[in-house]
C-alpha positions in Angstrom: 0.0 0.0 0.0 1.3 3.4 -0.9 1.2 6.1 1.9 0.9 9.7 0.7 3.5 11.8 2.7 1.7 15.3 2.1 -1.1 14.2 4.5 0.5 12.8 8.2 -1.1 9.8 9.0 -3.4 9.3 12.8 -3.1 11.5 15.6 -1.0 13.9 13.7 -3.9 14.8 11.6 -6.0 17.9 11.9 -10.1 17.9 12.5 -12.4 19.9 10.0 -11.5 23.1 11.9 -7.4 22.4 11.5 -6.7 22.2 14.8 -5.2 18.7 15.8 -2.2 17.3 18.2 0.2 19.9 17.1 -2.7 22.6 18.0 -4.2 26.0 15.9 -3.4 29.4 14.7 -4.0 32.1 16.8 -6.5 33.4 14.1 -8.3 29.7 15.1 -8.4 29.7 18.6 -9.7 33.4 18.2 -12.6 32.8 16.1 -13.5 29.4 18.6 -13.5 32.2 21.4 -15.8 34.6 19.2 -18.3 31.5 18.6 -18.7 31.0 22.2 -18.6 34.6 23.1 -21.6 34.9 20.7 -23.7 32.5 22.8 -23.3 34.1 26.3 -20.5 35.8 27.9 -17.5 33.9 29.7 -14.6 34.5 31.8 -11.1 34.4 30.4 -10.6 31.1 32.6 -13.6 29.5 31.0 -12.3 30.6 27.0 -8.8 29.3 28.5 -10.2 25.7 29.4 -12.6 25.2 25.8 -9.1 26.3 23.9 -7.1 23.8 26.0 -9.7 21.2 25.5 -9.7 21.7 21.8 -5.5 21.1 22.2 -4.2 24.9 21.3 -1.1 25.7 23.1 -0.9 27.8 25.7 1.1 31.0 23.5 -1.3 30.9 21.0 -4.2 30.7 22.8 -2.7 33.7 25.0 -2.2 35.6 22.1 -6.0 35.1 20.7 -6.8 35.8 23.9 -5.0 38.8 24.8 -6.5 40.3 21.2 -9.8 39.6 22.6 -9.3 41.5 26.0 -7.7 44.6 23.9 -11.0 44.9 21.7 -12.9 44.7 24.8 -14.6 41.3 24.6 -13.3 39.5 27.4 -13.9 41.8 30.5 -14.0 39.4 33.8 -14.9 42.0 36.0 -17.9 43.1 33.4 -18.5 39.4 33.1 -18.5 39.4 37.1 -21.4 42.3 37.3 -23.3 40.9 34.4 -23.5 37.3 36.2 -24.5 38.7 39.7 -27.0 40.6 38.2 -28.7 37.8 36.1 -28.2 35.5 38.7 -29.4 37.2 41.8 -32.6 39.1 39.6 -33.9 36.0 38.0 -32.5 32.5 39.7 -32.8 34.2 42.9 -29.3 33.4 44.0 -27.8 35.0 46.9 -23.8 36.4 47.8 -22.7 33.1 49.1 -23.8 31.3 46.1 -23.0 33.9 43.6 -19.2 33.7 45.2 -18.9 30.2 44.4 -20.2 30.7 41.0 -17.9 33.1 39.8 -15.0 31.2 41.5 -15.6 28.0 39.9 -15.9 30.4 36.5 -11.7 31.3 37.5 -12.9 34.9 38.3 -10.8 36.7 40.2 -11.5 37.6 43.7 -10.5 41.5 43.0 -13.5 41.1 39.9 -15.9 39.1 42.3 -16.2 41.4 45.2 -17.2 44.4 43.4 -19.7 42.9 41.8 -21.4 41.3 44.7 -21.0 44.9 46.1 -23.7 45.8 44.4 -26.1 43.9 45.8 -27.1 45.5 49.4 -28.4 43.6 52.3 -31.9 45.4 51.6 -31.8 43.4 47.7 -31.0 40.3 49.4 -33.4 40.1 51.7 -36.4 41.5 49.1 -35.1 38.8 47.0 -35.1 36.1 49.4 -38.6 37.1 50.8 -40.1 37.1 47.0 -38.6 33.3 47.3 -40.3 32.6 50.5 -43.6 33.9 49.7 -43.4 32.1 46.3 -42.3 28.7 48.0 -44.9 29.4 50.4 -48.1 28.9 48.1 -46.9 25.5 46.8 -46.5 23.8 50.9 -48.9 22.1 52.0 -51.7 24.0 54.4 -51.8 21.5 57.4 -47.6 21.2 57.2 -46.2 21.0 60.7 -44.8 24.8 61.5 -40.9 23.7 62.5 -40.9 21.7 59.1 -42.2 24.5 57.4 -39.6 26.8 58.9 -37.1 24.3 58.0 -38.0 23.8 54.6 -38.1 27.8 53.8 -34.3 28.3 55.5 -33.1 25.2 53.6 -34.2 26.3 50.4 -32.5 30.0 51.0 -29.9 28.1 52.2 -29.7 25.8 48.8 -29.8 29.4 47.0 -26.5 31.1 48.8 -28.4 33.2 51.5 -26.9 33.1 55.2 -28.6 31.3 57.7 -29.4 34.0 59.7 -30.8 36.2 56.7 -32.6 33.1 55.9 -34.0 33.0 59.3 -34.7 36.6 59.3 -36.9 36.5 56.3 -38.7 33.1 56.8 -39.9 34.5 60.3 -41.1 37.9 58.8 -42.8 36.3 56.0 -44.6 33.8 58.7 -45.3 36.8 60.5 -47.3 38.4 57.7 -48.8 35.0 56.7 -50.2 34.7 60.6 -48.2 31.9 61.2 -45.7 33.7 63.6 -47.2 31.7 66.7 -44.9 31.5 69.8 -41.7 31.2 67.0 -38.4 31.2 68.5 -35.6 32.9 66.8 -32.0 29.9 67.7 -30.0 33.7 66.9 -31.2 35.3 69.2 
């Protein structure tokens, strides 16, 4: 059988976009980057670990992204805003939640804190009563008061809100729903 040299044989060989073993162009990682970016934004971390994956080097996928953050499309602390808003406004989310997110994202702590900054103790708690009073039309009437109490922190809990906020906003929401009966506040 005759082998063709101009064409290298198994792993050497590029996929249908050209990048293989030996890795991509700049110009290639760069438009990979653009194609996510176009979907949702991400943190430089995240564009760092789908070029890796795909097997670009570590220079050129430097380079495509360093050309990226000089145009203004990879921001991590705008990426860091952008995801504690959305997050906190419509999954309900709180800080402690929102934290972990953005770490596991590779945000940097000097690009997270700001960003949760700008969600006061006075959002939190609106948000987390708007969960409560939500959760609270889909529990069961005749459900025992301590397992309702403990259902309504847990799931604040689940969503990255401190217990004692969670506390807090469970009792004031019982409170307004009547069901504040001889409650007993453990942070007191």
């Amino acid at each position: 059988m005759l082998c063709d040299d101009s064409q290298p044989a198994g792993p050497e060989r590029s996929d249908s976009r050209g990048v293989g073993s030996g890795g991509g162009t700049a110009e290639q990682a760069k438009d990979v980057c653009l194609r996510l970016l176009a979907v949702r934004a991400r943190s430089r971390a995240e564009l760092v670990q789908h070029l890796t994956a795909k097997g670009y080097p570590p220079e050129v996928s430097d380079r495509a992204l360093d050309r990226l953050t000089e145009v203004g499309l990879i921001d991590d602390a705008a990426f860091a805003e952008q995801w504690v808003h959305s997050r906190h406004t419509f999954s309900g989310k709180g800080k402690q939640a929102l934290a972990l997110e953005l770490r596991r994202k590779g945000v940097a702590q000097s690009d997270v804190a700001p960003a949760l900054a700008a969600i006061t103790d006075d959002d939190e708690e609106s948000r987390a009563a708007d969960l409560v009073r939500r959760k609270l039309r889909s529990l069961p009437r005749d459900l025992d008061r301590d397992k309702t109490i403990r259902r309504l922190v847990g799931m604040l809990a689940r969503r990255g809100y401190g217990q004692s906020t969670a506390y807090r906003v469970v009792k004031a929401e019982l409170a307004g729903h009547g069901a504040e009966d001889d409650l007993v506040d453990p942070f007191d």
